[in-house]
C-alpha positions in Angstrom: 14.9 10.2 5.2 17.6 8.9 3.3 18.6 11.7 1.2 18.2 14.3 4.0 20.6 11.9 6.0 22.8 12.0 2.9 22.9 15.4 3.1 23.5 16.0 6.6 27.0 13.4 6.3 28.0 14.4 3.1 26.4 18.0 1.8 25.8 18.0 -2.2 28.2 15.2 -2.9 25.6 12.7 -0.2 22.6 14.0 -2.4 24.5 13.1 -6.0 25.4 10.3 -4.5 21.8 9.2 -3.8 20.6 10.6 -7.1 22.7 7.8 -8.6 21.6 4.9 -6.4 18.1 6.3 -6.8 18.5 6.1 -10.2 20.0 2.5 -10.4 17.7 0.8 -7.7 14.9 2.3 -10.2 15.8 0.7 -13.3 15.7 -2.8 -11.5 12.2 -1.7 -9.6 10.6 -0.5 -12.8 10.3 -4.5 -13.8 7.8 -4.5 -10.6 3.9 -3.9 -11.0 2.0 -2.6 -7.7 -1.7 -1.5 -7.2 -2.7 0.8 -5.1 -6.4 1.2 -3.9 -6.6 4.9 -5.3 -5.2 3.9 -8.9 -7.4 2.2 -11.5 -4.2 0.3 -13.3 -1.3 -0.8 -11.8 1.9 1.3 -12.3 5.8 0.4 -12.1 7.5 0.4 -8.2 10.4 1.9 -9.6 8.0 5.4 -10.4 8.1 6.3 -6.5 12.0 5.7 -6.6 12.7 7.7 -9.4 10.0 10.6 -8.0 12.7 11.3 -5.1 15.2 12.2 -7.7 13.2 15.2 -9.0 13.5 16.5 -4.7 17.1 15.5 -4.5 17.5 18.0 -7.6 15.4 20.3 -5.9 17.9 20.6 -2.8 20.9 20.6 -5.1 18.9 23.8 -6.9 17.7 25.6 -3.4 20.9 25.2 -1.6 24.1 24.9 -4.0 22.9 26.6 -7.4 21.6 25.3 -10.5 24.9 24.5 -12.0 25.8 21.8 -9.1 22.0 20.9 -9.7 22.6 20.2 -13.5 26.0 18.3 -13.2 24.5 15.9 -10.5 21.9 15.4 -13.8 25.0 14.8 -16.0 26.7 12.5 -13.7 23.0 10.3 -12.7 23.2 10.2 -17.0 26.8 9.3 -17.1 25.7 6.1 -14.0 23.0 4.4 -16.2 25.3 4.1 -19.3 28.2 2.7 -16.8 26.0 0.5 -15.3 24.5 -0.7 -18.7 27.8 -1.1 -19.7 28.9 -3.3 -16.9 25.8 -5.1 -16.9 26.1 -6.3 -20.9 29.8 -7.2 -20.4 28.7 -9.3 -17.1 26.3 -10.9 -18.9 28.1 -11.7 -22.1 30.7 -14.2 -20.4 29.9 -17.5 -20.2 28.6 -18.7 -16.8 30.0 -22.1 -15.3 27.3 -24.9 -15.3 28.4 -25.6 -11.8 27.7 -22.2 -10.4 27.6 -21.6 -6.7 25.6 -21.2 -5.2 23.2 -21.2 -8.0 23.2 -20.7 -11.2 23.0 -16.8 -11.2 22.4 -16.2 -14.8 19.0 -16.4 -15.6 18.2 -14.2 -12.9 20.5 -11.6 -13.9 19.5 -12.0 -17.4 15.4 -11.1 -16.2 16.7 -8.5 -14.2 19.8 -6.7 -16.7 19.0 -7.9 -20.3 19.1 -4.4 -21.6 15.7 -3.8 -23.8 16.8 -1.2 -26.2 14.0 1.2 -26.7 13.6 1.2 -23.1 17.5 2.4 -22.6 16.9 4.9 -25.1 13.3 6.1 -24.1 14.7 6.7 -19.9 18.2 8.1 -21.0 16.2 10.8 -23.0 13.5 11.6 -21.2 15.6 11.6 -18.0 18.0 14.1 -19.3 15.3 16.2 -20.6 12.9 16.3 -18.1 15.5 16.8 -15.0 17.5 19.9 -17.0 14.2 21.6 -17.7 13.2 20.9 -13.9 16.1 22.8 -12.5 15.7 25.4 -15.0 11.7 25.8 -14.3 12.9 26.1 -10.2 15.9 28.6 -10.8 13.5 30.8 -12.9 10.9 30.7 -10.3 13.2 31.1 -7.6 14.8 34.4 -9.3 11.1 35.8 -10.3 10.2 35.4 -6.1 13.2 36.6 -4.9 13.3 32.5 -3.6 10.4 33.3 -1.5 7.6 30.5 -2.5 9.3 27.5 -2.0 6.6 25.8 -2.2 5.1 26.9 -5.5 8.8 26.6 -7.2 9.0 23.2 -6.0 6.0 21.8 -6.6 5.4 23.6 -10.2 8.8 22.5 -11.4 8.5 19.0 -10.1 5.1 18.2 -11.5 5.5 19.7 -14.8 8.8 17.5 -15.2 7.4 14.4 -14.2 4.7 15.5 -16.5 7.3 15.7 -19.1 9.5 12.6 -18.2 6.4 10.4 -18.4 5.2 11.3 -21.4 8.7 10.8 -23.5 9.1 8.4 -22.0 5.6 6.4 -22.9 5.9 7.7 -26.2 9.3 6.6 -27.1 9.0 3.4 -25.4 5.3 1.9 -25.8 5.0 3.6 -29.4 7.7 5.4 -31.6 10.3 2.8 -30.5 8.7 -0.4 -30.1 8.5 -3.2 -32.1 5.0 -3.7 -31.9 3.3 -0.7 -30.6 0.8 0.1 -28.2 -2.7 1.6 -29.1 -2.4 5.7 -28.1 -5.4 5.4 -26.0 -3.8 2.6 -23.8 -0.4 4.5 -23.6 -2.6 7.6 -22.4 -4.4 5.8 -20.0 -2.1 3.3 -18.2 1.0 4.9 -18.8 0.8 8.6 -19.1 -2.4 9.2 -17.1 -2.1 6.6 -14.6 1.8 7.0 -13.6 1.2 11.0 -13.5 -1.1 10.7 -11.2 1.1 9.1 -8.7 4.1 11.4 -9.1 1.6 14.9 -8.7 0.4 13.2 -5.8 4.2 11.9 -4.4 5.4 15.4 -5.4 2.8 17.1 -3.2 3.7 14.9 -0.3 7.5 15.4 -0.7 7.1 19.0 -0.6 7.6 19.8 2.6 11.2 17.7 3.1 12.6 20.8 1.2 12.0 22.9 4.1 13.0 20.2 6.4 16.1 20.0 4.8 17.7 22.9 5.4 18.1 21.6 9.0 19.7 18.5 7.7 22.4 21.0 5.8 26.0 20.4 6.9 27.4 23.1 9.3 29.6 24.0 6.7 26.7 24.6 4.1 24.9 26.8 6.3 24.2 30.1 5.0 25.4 29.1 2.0 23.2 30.8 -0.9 24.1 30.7 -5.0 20.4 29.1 -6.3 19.7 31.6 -8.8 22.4 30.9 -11.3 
């Protein structure tokens, strides 16, 4: 409901705007475990965040063209190194030892101490997995003569997650970590476990893309340049 209210307010610039909240409010959640009764490991909060991003991109595709789609990407990519960037600086001056109204830096320390292979894994598998996602939609959009909404949008989104989780786990759990993680448990709880959840939260979403177009701005309506 959020991103369809910030595209009914503020057409594509409300949904790049939630991409990059999204994608912030994500890289904090990711620190939290849940468990679900359906899932046999736990899996990161911040994966149902981050899922939305994949629709917002979606919209951007359908309604404004693949080129708005793919510099919303650029500018969600251009966010997390600003907001890494502000973070490190924050956290590299000295706090007071009388801090009010407590002492704030061990929190934001747990919750902004950047982990290097992790940076590096969700900066590249982002990029990747979001370009090739509007790519798969345009193509499929231009093949159907954008009839199929629903196969475009749910093909493209599942094979991207698909692809974002496993650079992701790869980079992060094995090639770039200091003490690596068996394959078979990066498979299992990581790749396997997490996919699950976005295929299933990608199925659900599905149907806010049709929905949307009723939340498009007056001015937007009409308005058709996907296949680009």
């Amino acid at each position: 409901m959020l991103l369809l209210l910030s595209l009914r307010f503020f057409g594509s610039l409300g949904v790049m705007a939630y991409i990059i909240i999204a994608i912030t409010a994500t890289n904090i959640q990711v620190l939290k475990l849940v468990s679900y009764q359906w899932m046999p490991d736990p899996v990161a909060y911040g994966t149902i965040t981050f899922a939305t991003t994949f629709l917002a991109t979606d919209i951007l595709t359908e309604f404004y063209g693949k080129k708005t789609a793919q510099t919303a990407i650029f500018i969600g990519f251009c966010s997390m190194l600003i907001m890494m960037l502000m973070m490190v600086l924050t956290l590299g001056v000295r706090a007071t030892n009388a801090s009010f109204p407590v002492d704030a830096q061990p929190h934001m320390l747990a919750l902004f101490k950047p982990a290097p292979q992790l940076f590096v894994a969700s900066v590249i598998a982002y990029l990747s997995s979001h370009l090739i996602e509007t790519t798969i939609f345009a193509k499929i959009s231009a093949l159907t003569n954008r009839k199929l909404l629903w196969l475009r949008t749910n093909a493209s989104t599942i094979f991207a997650t698909a692809v974002d989780n496993f650079v992701f786990s790869i980079l992060a759990w094995i090639i770039l970590a200091e003490t690596p993680l068996p394959w078979s448990v990066v498979f299992q709880t990581y790749i396997v476990g997490t996919m699950i959840m976005r295929a299933i939260i990608a199925v659900l979403t599905s149907p806010t893309l049709y929905i949307a177009k009723r939340f498009l701005p007056k001015h937007s309506i009409g308005f058709s340049n996907a296949p680009q």
